[in-house]
FISETOR-121848 format. One record per atom (N, C-alpha, C): x, y, z. Coordinates in steps of 0.1 Angstrom, whole numbers, padded with zeros to 4 digits, always signed. Atoms other than C-alpha are relative to their C-alpha. Example, Ala and Ser with C-alpha at 12.3 -4.5 7.8 and 13.67 -1.06 7.14 Angstrom:
<recs>
+0009-0012+0000
+0123-0045+0078
+0009+0012+0000
-0009-0011+0000
+0137-0011+0071
-0008+0011+0008
</recs>
This chain:
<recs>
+0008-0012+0000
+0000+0000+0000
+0008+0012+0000
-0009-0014+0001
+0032+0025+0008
-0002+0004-0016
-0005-0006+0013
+0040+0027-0030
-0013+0007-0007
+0013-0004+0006
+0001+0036-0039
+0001+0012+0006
-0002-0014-0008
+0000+0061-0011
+0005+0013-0003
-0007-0013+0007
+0027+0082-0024
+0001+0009-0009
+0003-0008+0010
+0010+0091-0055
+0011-0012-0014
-0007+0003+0007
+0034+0068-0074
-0006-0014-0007
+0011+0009+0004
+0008+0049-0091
+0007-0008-0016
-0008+0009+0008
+0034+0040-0120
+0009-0006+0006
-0006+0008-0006
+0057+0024-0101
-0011-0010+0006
+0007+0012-0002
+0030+0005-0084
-0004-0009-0009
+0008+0005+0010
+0016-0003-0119
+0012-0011-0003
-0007+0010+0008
+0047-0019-0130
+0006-0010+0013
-0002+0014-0012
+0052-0038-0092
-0008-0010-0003
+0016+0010-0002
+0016-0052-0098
+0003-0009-0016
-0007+0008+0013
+0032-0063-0136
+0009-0010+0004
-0012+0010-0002
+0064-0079-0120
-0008-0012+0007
+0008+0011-0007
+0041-0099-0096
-0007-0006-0004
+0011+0010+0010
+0017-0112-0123
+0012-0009-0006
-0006+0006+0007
+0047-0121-0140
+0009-0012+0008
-0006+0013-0004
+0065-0143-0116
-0012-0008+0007
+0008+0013+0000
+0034-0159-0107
+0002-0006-0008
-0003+0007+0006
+0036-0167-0140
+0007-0010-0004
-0015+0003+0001
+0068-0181-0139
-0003-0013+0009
-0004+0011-0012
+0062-0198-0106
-0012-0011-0008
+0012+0009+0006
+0026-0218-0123
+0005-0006-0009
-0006+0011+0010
+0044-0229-0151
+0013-0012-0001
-0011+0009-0007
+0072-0246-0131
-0007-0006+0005
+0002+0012-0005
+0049-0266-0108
-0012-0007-0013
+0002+0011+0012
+0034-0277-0143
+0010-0009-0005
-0007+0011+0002
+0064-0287-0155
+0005-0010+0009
-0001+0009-0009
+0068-0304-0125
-0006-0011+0000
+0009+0012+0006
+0038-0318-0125
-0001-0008-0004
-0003+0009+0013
+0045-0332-0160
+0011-0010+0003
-0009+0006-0001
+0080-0341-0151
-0007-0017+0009
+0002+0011+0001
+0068-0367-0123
-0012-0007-0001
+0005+0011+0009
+0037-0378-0143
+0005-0009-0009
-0009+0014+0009
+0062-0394-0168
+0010-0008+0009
-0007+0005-0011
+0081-0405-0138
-0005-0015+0001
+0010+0012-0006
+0051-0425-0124
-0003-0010-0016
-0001+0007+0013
+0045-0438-0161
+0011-0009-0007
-0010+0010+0003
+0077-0450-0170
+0003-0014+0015
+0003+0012-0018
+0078-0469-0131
-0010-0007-0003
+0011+0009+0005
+0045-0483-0143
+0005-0012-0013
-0002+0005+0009
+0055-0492-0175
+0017-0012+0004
-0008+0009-0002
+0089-0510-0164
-0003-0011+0012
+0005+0004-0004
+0073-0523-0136
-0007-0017-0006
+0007+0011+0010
+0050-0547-0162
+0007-0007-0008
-0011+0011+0006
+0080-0555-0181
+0003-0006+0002
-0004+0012-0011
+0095-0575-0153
-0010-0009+0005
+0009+0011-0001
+0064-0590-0147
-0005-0009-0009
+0004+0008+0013
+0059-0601-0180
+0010-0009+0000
-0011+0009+0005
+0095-0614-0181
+0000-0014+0011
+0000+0007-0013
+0089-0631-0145
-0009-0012-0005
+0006+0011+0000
+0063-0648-0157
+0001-0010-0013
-0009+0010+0013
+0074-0663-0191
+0006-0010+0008
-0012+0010-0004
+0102-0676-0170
-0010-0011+0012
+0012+0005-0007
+0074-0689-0146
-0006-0013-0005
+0009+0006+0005
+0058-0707-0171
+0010-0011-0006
-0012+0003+0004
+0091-0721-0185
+0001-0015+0008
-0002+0006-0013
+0100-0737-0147
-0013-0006+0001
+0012+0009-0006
+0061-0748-0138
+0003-0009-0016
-0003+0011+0009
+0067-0767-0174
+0008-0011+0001
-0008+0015-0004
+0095-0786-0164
-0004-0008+0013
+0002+0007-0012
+0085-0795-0130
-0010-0009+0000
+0011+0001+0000
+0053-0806-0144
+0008-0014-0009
-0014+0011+0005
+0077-0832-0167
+0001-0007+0007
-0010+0003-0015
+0094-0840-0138
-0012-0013+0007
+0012+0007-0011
+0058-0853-0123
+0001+0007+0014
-0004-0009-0009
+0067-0825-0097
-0013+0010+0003
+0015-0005-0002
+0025-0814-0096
+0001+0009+0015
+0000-0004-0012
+0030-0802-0063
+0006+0016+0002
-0010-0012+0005
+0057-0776-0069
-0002+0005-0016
+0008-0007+0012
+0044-0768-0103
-0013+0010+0002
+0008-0012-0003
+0015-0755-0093
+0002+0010+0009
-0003-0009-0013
+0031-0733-0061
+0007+0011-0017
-0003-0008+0005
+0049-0721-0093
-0009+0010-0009
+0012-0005+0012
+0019-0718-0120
-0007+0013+0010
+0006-0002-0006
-0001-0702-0091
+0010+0017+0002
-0008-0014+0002
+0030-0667-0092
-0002+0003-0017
+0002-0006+0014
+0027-0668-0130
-0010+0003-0001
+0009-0006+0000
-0008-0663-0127
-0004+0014+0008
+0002-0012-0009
-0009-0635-0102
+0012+0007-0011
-0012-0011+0007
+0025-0618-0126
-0011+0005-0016
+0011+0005+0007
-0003-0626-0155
-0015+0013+0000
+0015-0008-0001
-0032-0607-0140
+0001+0014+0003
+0002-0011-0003
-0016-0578-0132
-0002+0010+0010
+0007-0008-0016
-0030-0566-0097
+0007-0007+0011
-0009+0001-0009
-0001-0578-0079
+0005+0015+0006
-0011-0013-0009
+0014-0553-0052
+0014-0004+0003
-0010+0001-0002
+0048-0550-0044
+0004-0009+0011
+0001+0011-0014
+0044-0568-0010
-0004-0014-0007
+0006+0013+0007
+0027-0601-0031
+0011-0002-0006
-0010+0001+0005
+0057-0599-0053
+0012-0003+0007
-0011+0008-0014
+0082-0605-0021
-0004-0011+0004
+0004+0011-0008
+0060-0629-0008
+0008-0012-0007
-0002+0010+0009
+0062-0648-0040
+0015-0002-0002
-0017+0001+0002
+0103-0640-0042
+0004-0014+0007
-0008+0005-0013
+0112-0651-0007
-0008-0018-0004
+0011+0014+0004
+0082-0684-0019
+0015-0007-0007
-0008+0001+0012
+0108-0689-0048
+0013-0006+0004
-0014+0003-0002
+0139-0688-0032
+0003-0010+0012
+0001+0016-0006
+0126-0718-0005
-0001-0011-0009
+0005+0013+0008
+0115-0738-0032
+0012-0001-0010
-0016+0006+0007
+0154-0737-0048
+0007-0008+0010
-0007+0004-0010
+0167-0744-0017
-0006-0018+0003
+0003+0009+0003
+0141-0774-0018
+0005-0012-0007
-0004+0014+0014
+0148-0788-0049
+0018-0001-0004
-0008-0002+0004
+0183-0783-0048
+0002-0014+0014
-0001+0011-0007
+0183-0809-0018
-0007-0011+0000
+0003+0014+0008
+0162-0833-0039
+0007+0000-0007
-0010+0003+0012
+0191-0829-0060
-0003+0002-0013
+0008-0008+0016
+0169-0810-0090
+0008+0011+0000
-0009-0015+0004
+0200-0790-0095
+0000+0008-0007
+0007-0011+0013
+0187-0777-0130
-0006+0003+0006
+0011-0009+0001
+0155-0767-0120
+0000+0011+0013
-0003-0010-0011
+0167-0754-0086
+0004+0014-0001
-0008-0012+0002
+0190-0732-0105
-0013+0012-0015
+0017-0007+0006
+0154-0720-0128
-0004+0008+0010
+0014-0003-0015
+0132-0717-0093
+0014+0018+0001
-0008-0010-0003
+0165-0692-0086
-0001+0010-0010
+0002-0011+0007
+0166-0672-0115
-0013+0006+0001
+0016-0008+0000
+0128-0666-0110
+0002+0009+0010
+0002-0008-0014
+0130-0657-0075
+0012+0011-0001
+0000-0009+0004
+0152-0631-0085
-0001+0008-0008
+0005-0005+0011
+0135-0621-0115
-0013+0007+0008
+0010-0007-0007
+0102-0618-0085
+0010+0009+0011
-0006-0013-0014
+0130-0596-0062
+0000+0016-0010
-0003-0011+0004
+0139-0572-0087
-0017+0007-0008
+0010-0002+0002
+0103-0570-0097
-0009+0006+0004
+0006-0004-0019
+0087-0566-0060
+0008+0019+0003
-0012-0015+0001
+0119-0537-0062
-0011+0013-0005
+0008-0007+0008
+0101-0520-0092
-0013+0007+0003
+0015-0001-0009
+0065-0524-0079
-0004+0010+0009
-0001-0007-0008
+0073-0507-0050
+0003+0012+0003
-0006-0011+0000
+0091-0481-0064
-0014+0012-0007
+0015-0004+0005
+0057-0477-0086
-0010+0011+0008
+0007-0002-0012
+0039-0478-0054
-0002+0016+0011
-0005-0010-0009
+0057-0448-0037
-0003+0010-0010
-0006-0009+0007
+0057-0429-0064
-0024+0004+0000
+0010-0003+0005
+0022-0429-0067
-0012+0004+0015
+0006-0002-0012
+0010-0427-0032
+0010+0017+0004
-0003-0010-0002
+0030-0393-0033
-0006+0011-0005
+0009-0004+0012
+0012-0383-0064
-0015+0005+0004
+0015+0001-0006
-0021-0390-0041
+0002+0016+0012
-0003-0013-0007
-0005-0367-0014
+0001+0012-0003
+0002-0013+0003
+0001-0338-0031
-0013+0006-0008
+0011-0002+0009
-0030-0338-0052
-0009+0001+0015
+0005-0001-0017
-0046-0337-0009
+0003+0019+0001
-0002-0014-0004
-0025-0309-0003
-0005+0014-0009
+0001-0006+0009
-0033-0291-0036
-0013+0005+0004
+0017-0007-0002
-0073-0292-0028
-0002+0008+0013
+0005-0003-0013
-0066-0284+0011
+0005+0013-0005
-0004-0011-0003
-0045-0254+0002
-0015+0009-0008
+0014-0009+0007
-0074-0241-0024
-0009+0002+0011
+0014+0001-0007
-0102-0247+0003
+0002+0011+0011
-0010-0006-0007
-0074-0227+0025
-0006+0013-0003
+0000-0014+0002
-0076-0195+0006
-0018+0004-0002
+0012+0003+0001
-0111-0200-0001
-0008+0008+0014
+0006-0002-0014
-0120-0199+0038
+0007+0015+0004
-0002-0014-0003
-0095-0168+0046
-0006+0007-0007
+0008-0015+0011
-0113-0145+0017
-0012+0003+0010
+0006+0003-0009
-0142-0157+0041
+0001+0007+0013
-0002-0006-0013
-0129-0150+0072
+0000+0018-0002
+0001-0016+0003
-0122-0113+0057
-0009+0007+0000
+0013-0005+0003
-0153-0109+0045
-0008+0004+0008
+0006+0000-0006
-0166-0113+0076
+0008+0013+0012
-0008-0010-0009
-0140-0089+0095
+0011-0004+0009
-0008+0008-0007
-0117-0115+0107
+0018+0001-0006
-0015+0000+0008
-0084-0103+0101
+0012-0007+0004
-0011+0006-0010
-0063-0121+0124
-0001-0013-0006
+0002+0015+0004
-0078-0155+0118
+0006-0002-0017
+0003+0000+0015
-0078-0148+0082
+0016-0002-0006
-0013+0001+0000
-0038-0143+0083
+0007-0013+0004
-0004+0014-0001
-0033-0172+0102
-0004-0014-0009
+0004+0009+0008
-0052-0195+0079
+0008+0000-0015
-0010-0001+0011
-0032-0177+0049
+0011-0005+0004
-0015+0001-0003
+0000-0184+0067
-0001-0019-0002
+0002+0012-0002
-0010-0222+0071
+0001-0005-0019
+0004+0000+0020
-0019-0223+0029
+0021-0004-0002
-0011-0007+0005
+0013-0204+0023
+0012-0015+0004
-0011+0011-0001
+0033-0233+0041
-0004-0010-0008
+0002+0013+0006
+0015-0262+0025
+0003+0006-0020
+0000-0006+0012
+0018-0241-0009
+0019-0002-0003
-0014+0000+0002
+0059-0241-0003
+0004-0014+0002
-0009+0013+0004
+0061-0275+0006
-0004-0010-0013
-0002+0009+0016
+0045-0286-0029
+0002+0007-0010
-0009-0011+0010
+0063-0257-0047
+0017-0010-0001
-0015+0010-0003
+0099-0281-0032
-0001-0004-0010
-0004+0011+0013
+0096-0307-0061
+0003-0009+0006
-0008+0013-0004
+0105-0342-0056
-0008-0001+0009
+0007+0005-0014
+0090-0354-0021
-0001+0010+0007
+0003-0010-0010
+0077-0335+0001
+0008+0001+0016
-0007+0000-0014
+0094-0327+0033
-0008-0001+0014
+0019+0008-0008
+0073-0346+0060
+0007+0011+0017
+0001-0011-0013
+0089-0316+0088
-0003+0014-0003
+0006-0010+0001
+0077-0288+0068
-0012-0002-0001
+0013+0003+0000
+0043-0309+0064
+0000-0001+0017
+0005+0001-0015
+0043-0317+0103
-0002+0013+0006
+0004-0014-0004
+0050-0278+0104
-0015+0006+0000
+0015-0004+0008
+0019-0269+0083
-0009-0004+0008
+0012+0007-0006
-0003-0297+0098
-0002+0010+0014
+0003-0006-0015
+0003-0281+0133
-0004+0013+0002
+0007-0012+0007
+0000-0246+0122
-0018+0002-0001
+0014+0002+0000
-0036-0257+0110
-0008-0007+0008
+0005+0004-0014
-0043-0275+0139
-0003+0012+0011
+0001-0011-0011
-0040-0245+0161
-0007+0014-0008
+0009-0013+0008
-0056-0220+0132
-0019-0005+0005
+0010+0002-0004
-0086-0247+0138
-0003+0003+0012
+0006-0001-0014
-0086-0244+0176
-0008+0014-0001
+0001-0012-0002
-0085-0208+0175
-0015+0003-0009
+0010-0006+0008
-0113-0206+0147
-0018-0007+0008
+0009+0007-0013
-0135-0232+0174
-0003+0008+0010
+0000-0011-0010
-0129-0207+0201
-0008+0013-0003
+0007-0013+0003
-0144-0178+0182
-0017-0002-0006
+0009+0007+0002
-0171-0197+0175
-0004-0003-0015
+0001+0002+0017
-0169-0205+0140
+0001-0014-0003
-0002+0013+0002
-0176-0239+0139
+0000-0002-0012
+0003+0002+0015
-0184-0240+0102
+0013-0003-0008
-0008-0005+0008
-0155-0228+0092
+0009-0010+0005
-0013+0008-0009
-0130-0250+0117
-0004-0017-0004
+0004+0013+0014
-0148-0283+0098
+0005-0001-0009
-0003+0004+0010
-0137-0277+0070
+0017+0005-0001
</recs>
């Protein structure tokens, strides 16, 4: 407000320019962000399926010989991972199970003396480690994805409520609610993961913005 005050209404004109313009600047960075790790999560997806594809070829390879063998027992423990690599809707955790499954049933047959196929069962169960690896990496990446698309809606509902509180004559509150925003706004401005002690900051922040907006009796508003 100083620089309006003074009469220096071109200078303010071209402050209120610089400040559209690095918005600009700043919006088009957490796009390309954005974009950057949506191809992230996609190629993690996409290599992810690779390995499971390869996993299970080799799968089917191994339950073939064992099935030869007359080894029905251990055939199907193996058919029974190529089906789940198969269907797709394995988690990263299912994919260890099935590893660590894998790497008993070498150790098995390698003491029935099924030296070949022991040394198959082995190559799988590291073909299901580095897979479960993948999966997981998938996993994370997309449960972060979930997170900040959270914080994205809370900070909107954020500014939303202070215009609110202003409206109403609430200047104090209305600052502290901006201030709360403003943090969750910097920690998904970072890039890459979020920083879970500037989110514990934030959280707490808006924990104590809610008390305070309880206390003044604004329940409406401390809901949401």
């Amino acid at each position: 407000g100083e620089v309006r005050a003074e009469g220096k209404e071109e200078e303010a004109a071209q402050m209120g320019e610089r400040v559209a313009k690095l918005e600009q600047a700043l919006d088009a960075q957490h796009e390309a962000q954005e974009r950057k790790e949506e191809a992230e999560l996609v190629h993690a997806a996409g290599e992810a399926a690779e390995q499971a594809a390869e996993a299970a070829e080799a799968a089917d390879k191994v339950a073939s010989k064992l099935e030869e063998l007359g080894d029905e027992e251990d055939a199907a423990q193996v058919r029974g991972w190529q089906q789940m690599l198969e269907g797709g809707h394995e988690s990263g955790e299912d994919l260890a199970q099935a590893a660590h499954e894998a790497h008993e049933l070498a150790i098995k047959l390698r003491q029935e003396g099924k030296e070949e196929e022991a040394n198959e069962v082995e190559k799988l169960a590291l073909m299901l480690d580095a897979s479960a690896e993948k999966k997981q990496e998938q996993e994370q990446k997309e449960k972060e994805k979930e997170a900040k698309q959270d914080m994205k809606e809370a900070a909107e509902a954020g500014h939303a409520l202070a215009d609110k509180l202003r409206e109403d004559g609430n200047e104090e509150l209305a600052e502290m609610v901006e201030r709360v925003v403003e943090e969750v706004e910097h920690v998904l401005g970072g890039g890459g993961e979020p920083d879970v002690e500037e989110m514990e900051h934030a959280l707490a922040d808006a924990k104590a913005a809610a008390a305070k907006l309880r206390a003044e009796g604004k329940e409406e508003e401390a809901a949401q």
